[in-house]
C-alpha positions as CSV (number, residue, x, y, z in Angstrom):
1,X,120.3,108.9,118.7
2,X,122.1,109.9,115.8
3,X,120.9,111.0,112.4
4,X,123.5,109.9,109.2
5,X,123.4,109.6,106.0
6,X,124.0,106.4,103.7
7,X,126.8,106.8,102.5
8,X,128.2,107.5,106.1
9,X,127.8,104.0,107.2
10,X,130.2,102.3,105.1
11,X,129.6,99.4,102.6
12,X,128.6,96.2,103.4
13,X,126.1,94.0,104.9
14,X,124.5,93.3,107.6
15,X,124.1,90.3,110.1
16,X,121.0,88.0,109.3
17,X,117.8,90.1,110.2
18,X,114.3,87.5,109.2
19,X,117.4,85.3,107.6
20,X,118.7,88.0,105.3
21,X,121.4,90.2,104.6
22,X,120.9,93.7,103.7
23,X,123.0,96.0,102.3
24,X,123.9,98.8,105.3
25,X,123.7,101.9,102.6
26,X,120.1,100.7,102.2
27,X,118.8,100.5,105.5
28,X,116.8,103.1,107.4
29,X,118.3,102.8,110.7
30,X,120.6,100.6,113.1
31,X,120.4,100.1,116.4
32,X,124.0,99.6,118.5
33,X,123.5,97.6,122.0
34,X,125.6,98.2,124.9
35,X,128.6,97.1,124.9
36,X,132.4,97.8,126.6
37,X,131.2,100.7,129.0
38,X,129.4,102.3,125.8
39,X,125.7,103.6,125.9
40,X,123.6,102.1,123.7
41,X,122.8,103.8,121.0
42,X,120.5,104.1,117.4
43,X,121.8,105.4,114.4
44,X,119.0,107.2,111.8
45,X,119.6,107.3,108.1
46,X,117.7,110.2,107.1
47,X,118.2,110.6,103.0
48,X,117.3,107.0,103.1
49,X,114.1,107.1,104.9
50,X,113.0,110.6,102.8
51,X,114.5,109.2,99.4
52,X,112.0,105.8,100.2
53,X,109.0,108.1,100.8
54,X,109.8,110.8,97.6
55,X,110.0,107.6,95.6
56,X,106.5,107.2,95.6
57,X,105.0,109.5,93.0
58,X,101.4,109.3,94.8
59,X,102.6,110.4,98.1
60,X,105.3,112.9,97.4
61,X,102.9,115.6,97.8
62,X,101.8,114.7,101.1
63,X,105.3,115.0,102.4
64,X,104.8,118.7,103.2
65,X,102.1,117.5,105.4
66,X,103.3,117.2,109.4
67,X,101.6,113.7,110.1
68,X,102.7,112.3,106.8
69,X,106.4,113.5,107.6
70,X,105.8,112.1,111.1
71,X,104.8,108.9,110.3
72,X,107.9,108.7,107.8
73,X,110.5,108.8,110.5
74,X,108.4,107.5,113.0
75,X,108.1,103.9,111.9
76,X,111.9,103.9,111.2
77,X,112.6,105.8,114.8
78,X,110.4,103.3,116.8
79,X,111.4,100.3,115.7
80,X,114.8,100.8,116.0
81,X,113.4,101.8,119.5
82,X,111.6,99.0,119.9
83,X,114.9,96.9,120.0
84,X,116.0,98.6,122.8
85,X,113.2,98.7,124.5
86,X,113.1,94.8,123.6
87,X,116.6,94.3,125.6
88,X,116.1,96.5,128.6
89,X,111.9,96.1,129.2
90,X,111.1,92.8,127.5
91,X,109.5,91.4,124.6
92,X,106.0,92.3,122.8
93,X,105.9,89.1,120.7
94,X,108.4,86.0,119.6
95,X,111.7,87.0,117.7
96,X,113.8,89.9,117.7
97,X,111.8,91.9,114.5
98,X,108.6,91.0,115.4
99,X,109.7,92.9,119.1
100,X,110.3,95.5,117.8
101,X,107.0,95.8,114.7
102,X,105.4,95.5,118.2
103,X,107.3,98.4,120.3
104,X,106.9,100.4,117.0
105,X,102.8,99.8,116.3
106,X,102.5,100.9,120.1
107,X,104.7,103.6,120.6
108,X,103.7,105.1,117.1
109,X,100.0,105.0,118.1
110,X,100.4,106.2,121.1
111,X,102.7,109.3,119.8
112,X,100.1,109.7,116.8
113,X,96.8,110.1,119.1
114,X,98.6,112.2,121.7
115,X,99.7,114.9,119.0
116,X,96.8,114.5,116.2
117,X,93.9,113.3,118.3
118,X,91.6,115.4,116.0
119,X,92.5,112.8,113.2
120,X,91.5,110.2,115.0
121,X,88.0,109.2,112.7
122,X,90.2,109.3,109.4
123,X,93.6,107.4,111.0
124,X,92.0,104.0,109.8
125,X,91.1,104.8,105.9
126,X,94.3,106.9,105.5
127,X,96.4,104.1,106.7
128,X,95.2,101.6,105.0
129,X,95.8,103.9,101.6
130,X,99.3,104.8,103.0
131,X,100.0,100.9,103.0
132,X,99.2,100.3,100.5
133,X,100.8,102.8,98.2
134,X,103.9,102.9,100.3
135,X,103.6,99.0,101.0
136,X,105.4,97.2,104.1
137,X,108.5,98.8,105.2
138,X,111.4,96.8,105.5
139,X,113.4,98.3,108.5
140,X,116.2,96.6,108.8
């Protein structure tokens, strides 16, 4: 794994994720398959993935709380995950996003209740106000 920042990825777009192209320096993380003798490999983009949370004036504050800043790289960190998991364990669900949503909603909850397990009563409500202030991340 390998943390960058935008404008270390170089310009461009990428290949057709959902049936659009999005611009790398925008993106929150990559994932690299195998290929020629190399390992595979993810690639995190980590001003991108603060910058997208910061950006949100209702939620900046909560940044300096651990679950919050856990839950920020862990959605971008687990699906990228989740497509490797998707090539070398098998698929969740139909498609190559939906995969990895999948491998990200199951590895994230069970990271989330391992480490905060006294949250557990409020994880419901606060997601559902996360979501929707934050809205649907687009990890592409």
């Amino acid at each position: 794994m390998v943390l960058t920042n935008a404008s270390a990825i170089g310009k461009g777009k990428t290949h057709r994720v959902s049936g659009k192209k999005y611009r790398r320096s925008e993106c929150l993380g990559f994932y690299h398959p195998q290929q020629r003798g190399e390992q595979a490999w993810i690639e995190i983009i980590v001003d991108n993935i603060a910058g997208k949370w910061s950006t949100h004036n209702i939620v900046r504050f909560l940044t300096y709380v651990p679950p919050v800043q856990d839950i920020a790289f862990m959605r971008t960190v687990y699906h990228e995950l989740g497509h490797h998991l998707d090539r070398t364990i098998g698929a969740l669900a139909q498609g190559r996003e939906s995969t990895a949503e999948a491998w990200m909603k199951r590895l994230s909850r069970a990271y989330f209740l391992r480490r905060y397990w006294y949250l557990k009563p409020f994880l419901k409500p606060a997601y559902a106000v996360l979501k929707r202030i934050v809205g649907k991340d687009a990890d592409h």
